[in-house]
C-alpha positions as CSV (number, residue, x, y, z in Angstrom):
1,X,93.7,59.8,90.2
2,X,94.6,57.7,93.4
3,X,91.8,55.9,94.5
4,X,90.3,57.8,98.2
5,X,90.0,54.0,99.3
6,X,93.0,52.5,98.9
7,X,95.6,52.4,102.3
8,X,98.5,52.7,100.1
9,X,97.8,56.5,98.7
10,X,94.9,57.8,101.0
11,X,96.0,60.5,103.5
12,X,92.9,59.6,105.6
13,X,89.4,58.9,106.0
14,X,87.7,59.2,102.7
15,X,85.4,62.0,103.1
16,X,82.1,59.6,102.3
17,X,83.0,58.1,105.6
18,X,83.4,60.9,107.9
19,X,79.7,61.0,108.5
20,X,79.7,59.6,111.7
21,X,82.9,60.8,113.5
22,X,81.9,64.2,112.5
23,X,78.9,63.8,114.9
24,X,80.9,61.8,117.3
25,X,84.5,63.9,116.9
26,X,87.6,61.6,119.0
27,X,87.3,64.9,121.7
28,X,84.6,63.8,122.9
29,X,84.6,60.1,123.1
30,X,85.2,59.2,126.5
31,X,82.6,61.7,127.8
32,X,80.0,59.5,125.6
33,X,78.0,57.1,127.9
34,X,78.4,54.6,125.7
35,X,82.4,54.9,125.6
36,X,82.5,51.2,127.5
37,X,84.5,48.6,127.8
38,X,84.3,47.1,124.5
39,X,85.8,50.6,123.0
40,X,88.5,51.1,125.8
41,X,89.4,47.4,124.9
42,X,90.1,48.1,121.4
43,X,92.0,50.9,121.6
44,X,93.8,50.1,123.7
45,X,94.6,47.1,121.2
46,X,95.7,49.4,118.9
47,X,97.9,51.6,121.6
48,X,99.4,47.9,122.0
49,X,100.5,48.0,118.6
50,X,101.3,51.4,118.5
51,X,103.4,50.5,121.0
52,X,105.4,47.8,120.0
53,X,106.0,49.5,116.7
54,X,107.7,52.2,118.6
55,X,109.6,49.7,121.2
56,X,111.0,47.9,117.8
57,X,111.8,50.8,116.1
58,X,114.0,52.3,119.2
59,X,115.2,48.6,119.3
60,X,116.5,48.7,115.8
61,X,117.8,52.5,115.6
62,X,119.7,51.7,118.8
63,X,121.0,48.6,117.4
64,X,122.2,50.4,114.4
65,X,124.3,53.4,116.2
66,X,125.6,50.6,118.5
67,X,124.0,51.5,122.5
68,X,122.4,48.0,121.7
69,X,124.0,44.8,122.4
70,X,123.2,42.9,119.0
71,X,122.2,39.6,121.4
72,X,119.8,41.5,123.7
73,X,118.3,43.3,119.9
74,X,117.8,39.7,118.7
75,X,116.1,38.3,121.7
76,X,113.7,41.9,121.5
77,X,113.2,41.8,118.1
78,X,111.9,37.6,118.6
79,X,109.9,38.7,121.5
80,X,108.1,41.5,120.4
81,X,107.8,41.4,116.4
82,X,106.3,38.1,117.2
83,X,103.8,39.8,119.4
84,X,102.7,42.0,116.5
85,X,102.6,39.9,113.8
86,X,100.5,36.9,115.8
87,X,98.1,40.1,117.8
88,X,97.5,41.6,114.4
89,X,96.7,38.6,113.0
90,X,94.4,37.0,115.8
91,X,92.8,41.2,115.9
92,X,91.9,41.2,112.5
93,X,90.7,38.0,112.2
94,X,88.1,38.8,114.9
95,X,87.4,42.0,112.8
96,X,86.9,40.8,109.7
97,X,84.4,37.8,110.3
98,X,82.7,39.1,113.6
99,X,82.8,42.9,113.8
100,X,82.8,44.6,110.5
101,X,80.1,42.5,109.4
102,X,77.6,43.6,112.3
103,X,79.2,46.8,112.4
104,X,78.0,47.1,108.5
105,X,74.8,46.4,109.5
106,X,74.1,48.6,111.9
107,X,75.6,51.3,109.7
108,X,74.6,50.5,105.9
109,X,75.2,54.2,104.7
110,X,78.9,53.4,106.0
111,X,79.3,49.5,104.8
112,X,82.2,50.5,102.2
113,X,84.0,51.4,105.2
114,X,84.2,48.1,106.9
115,X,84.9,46.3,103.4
116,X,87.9,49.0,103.2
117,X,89.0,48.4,106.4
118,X,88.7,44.4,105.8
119,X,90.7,45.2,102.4
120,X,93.5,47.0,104.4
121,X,94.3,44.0,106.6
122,X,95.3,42.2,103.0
123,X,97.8,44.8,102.1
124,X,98.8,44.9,106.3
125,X,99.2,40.2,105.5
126,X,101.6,41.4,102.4
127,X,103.4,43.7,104.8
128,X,103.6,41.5,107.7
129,X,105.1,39.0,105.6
130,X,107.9,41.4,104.5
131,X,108.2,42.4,108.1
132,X,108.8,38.8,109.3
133,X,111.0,38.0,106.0
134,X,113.2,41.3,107.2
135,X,112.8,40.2,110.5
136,X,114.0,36.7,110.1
137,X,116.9,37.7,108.1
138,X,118.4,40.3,110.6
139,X,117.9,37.3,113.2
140,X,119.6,34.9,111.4
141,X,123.1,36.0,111.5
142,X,122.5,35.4,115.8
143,X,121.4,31.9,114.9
144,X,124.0,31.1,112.9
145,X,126.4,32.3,115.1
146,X,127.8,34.8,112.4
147,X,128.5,37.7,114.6
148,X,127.3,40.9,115.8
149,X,128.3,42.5,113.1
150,X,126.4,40.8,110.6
151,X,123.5,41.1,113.0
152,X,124.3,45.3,113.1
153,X,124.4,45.2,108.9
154,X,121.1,43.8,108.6
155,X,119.3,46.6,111.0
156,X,119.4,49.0,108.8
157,X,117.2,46.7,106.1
158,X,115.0,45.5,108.7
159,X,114.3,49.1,109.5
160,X,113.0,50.2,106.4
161,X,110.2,47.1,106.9
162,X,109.3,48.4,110.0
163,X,109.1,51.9,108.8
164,X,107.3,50.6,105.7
165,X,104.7,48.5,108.4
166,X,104.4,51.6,110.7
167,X,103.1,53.9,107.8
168,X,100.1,51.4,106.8
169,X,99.3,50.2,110.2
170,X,99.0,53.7,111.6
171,X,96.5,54.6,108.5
172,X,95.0,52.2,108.8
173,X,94.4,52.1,112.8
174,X,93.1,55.8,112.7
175,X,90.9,55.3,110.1
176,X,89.2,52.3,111.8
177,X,89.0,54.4,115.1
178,X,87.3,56.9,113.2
179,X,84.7,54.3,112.0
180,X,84.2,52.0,114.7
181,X,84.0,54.0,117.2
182,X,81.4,56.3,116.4
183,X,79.0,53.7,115.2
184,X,80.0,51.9,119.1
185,X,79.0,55.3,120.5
186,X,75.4,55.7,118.6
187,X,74.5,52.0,119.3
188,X,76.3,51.1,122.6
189,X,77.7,48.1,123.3
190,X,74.6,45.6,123.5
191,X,74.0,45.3,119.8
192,X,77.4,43.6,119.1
193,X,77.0,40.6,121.3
């Protein structure tokens, strides 16, 4: 039996977490008065990362079926998978030892959410890792100087990393929407600070 918890095999939410987002359901969110600046900040965070996941994986497709000069891919791909890996790291550092924990405690009955959500950016550091490995291997051949085709044969391996990084990110993104938020909502802003 696949453990409800774990980001690689659940298909959402674990249903001992929904508690709060069923009484505070994503419709309604920015109708709350307590839907602030702290929430609009964060996800918009994760629309950032959204985002660059989709910018890279145009990049790379385009690169593969050739409308995408191999040197402008490169200089994309250093840009912008940078951008991910060091805003996801910085984000979840931030999560991990100021959020979740007073999160946690504003919301006991949902604690094993927040340690989930902490466990999740573990696996995320193992895939992150493989994303940059892929990434730095694709990049190479344009530092060596080895061609564009070299550069166009390693595209298709660096876009099974980022498919592999999309999947868990996204989980894990919507899940911690679905428990941050709501607890935001009930307590407003002023109790995280």
């Amino acid at each position: 039996m696949a453990d409800p918890f774990d980001i690689d095999t659940r298909p959402g939410l674990p249903a001992a977490l929904r508690t709060l987002v069923a009484e505070f359901p994503r419709p309604g969110w920015e109708a709350h008065p307590n839907f602030g600046g702290l929430v609009r900040f964060w996800l918009d965070r994760h629309l950032t990362f959204r985002r660059l996941t989709a910018l890279l994986d145009t990049d790379t497709r385009a690169l593969i079926d050739r409308s995408l000069d191999p040197r402008q891919f490169a200089a994309r791909l250093s840009r912008f998978g940078g951008m991910l890996v060091g805003d996801l790291h910085g984000h979840h550092q931030i999560e991990d030892f100021q959020y979740f924990p007073l999160l946690a405690r504003l919301e006991p009955g949902i604690a094993r959410g927040f340690a989930m959500l902490e466990t999740d950016h573990h696996a995320l550091d193992t895939r992150l890792a493989a994303f940059t490995g892929a990434a730095n291997a694709v990049l190479r051949p344009a530092v060596d100087g080895a061609g564009d085709a070299a550069l166009r044969e390693g595209g298709a391996a660096f876009a099974g990393e980022l498919g592999a990084l999309d999947a868990l990110l996204d989980r894990h993104l919507e899940d911690e929407e679905d428990l941050v938020v709501p607890v935001i909502l009930r307590h407003g802003e002023g109790r995280l600070g």
